[in-house]
C-alpha positions, 0 to 999 in steps of 0.5 A: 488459456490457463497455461497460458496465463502460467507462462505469464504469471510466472514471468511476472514473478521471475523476470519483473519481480512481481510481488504475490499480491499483484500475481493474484490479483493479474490472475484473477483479472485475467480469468474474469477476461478469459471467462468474457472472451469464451461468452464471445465464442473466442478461446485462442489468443488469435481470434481476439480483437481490438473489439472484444477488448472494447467490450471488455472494458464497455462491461468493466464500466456498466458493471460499476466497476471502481476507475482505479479497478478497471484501470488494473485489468486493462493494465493486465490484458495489455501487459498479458497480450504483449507478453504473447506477442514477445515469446511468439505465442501470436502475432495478434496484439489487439491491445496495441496503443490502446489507452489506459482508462483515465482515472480521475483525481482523487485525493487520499484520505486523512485525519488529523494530527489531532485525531490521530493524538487521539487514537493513540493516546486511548487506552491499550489493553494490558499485556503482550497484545497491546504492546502490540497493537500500539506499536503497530499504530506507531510505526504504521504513522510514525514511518509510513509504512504500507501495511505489507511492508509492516507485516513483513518486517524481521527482526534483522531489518530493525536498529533502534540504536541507528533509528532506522527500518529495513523496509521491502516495498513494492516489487521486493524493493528495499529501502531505509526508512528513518523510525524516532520519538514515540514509534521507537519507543513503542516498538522498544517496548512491544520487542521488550515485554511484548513479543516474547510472550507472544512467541512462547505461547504458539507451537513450534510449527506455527512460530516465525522466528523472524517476523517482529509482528507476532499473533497470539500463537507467535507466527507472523501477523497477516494484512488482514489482522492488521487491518480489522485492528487499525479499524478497530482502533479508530472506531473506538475514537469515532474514525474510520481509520484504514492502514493506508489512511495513516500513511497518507496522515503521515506524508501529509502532516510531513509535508505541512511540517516543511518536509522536502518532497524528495526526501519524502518521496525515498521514505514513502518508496514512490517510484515516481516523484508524480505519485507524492506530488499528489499530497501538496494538494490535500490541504493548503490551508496551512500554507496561508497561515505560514504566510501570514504568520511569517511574511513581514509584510502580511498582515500590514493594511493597506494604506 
């Protein structure tokens, strides 16, 4: 079924706007299910059933498989299955009302504001690096960026005079994202000192021109180095940081600071209002000390 699987992939990217990491990702959960349907004796989309798809997802869950994982490759199967039926492929839809398994709540990750005070008031290494390093750690709290919108910032989608980013989420969605205080500064100074060295020392044929986040050998920094640095930095101060874990810190400490939830809803990029409400529910605690420091009437005894 692999041409299959490009007819689908490549309407994903043409039609959907799919990004490269979701492509990837629908590819190799579609060659795992491909693999579980040819161990069944099934290779043609018309002899799948409604049963092999239930034993696909039984497998998924005795396999130990993450709710969050398992939820993604139904998603899959039932978005290639009904792609089939749409383009004439087959008229078999076994997928058809089957439900998407419930993935049950889970609270993001955060630290506080205090802990992240701490991660960047640690020492940076000299040098263009740690110009770098820095203002990757601002801006990824500082704008709660996803560590993909990070990465594929250009020169061109940065105006520090304006405070403002460019940002490309999700689907190559655009947006602008408001960038202050001490992420400005960092970044002004990383732009400043940092990444023209960074750009002079590659060769000509590894450089990105473009790109604001730069390796040693001046071509665009990737997901997986900026991921090993947040790691690196937060162990330093004993946290065990992620690059999502400071854009869940930042929508967080937004909220408990009296943001609005639609205005933060923009900023993030969410596409539904749904998926920032979750972060109301990570700690109400601040709410009874803003009652209690504000009500006039909270702390009188009762008579």
């Amino acid at each position: 079924m692999n041409d299959l699987f490009d007819d689908f992939t490549g309407y994903l990217s043409v039609e959907r706007g799919a990004s490269g990491n979701t492509i990837v990702a629908y590819r190799r959960d579609l060659t795992l299910y491909a693999e579980f349907l040819l161990a069944r004796g099934k290779t043609s989309p018309d002899a799948i059933t409604r049963d092999d798809v239930g034993a696909w997802v039984t497998a998924l869950r005795t396999s130990g498989a993450a709710p969050r994982t398992i939820e993604r490759r139904v998603a899959a199967i039932k978005s290639f299955h009904r792609f089939l039926v749409r383009e004439g492929v087959t008229i078999n839809h076994p997928t058809a009302s089957l439900p998407l398994p419930r993935i049950p709540d889970r609270l993001p990750d955060v630290v506080s504001i205090d802990d992240v005070d701490r991660m960047l008031s640690q020492p940076f290494p000299d040098g263009p690096a740690g110009h770098r390093d820095r203002a990757i750690l601002e801006v990824l709290y500082g704008c709660g960026l996803r560590v993909s919108e990070l990465t594929g910032l250009d020169l061109r989608d940065v105006d520090l005079v304006q405070g403002v980013l460019r940002v490309f989420g999700k689907g190559s969605k655009e947006r602008v994202v408001p960038i202050a205080g001490a992420a400005v500064a960092a970044l002004d100074e990383y732009l400043a000192h940092g990444r023209p060295y960074l750009r002079t020392k590659g060769g000509s044929r590894r450089q990105d021109p473009d790109a604001v986040f730069l390796n040693v050998r001046g071509g665009r920094l990737t997901r997986v180095t900026v991921h090993a640095m947040v790691r690196a930095y937060g162990g330093r101060v004993g946290l065990a940081l992620h690059p999502h874990t400071l854009r869940h810190s930042f929508a967080t400490h937004m909220l408990e600071g009296g943001a609005d939830l639609r205005a933060l809803q923009e900023m993030l990029g969410h596409a539904d209002i749904s998926t920032t409400q979750i972060y109301t529910h990570v700690d109400r605690s601040h709410l009874r000390e803003e009652y209690l420091s504000t009500h006039p009437r909270a702390r009188l005894r009762p008579v």
